[in-house]
C-alpha positions as CSV (number, residue, x, y, z in Angstrom):
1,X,0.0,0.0,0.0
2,X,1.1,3.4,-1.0
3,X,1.2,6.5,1.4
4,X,-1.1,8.0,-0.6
5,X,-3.4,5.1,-0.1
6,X,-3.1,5.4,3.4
7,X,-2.9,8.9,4.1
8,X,-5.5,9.9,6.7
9,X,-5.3,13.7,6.4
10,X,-3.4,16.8,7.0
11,X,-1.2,16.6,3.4
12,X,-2.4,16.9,0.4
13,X,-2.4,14.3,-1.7
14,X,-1.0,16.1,-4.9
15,X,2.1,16.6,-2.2
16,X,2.0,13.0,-1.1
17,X,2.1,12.0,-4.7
18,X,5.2,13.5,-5.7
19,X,6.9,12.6,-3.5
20,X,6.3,8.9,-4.0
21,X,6.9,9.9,-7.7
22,X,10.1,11.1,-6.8
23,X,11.1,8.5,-4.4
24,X,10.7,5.9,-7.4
25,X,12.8,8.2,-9.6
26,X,15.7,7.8,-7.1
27,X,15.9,4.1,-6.8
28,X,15.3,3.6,-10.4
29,X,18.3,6.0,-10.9
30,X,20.1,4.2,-8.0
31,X,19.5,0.7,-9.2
32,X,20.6,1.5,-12.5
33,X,23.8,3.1,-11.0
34,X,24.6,0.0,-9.2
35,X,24.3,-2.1,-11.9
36,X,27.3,0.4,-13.6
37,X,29.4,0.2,-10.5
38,X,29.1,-3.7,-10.4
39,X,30.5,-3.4,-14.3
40,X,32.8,-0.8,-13.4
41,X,33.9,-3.5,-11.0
42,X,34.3,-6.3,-12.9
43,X,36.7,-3.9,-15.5
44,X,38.8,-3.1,-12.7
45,X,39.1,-6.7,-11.3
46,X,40.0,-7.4,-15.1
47,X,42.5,-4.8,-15.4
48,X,43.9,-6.1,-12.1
49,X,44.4,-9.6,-13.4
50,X,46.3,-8.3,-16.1
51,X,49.2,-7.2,-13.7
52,X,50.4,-10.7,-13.5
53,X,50.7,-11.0,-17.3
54,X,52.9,-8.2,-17.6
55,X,50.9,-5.6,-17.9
56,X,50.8,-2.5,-15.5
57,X,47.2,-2.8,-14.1
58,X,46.2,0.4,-12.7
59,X,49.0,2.6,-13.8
60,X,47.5,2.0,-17.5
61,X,45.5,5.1,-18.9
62,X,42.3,2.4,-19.0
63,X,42.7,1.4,-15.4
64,X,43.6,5.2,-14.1
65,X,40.2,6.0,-16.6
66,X,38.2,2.9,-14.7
67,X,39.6,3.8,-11.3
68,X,37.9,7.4,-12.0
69,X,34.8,6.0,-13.0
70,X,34.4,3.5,-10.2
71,X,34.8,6.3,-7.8
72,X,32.9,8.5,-9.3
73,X,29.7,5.7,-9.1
74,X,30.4,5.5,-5.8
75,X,29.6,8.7,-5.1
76,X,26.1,8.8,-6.7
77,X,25.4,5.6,-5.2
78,X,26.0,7.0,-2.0
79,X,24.2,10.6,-3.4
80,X,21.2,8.8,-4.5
81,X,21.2,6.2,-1.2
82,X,21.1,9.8,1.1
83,X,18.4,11.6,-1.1
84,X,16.4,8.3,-1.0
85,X,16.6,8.2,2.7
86,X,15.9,12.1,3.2
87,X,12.9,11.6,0.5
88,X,11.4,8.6,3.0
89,X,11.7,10.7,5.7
90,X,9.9,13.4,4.4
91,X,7.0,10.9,3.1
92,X,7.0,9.4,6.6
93,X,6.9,13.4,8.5
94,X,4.2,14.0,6.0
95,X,1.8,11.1,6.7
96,X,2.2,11.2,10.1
């Protein structure tokens, strides 16, 4: 059951709405960024590998260029994870 669905007064609904509509927007957006970081991961364990075959691993241009773009997932993972959890708590303050 929705908030909406359960709201028993004192927000509107249009506000309760969008929010919900919002909410879904982040963790679609989340999801899909960890679904990037998990191949972003699998590159870097690849490049990794490679160190034993003669090849310098992370001090290549594509590992320092994978490095970047593993950390920089990170960080919207954890953006999206904290604007998720302010988003729920702002649903939650408003049905209550």
């Amino acid at each position: 059951m929705t908030y909406s669905q359960r709201m028993t007064g004192g927000a509107s609904l249009s506000d309760l709405l969008y929010l919900e509509q919002q909410i879904d927007q982040i963790k679609e957006e989340r999801s899909a960024a960890i679904d990037q970081l998990k191949q972003y991961e699998q590159e870097w364990s690849r490049i990794q590998s490679g160190v034993g075959e003669g090849k310098e691993g992370a001090e290549t241009e594509e590992g320092q260029s994978i490095s970047k773009k593993l950390k920089d997932t990170q960080t919207q993972v954890s953006s999206l994870t904290r604007q998720l959890d302010e988003l729920e708590t702002a649903l939650d303050e408003l049905v209550d």
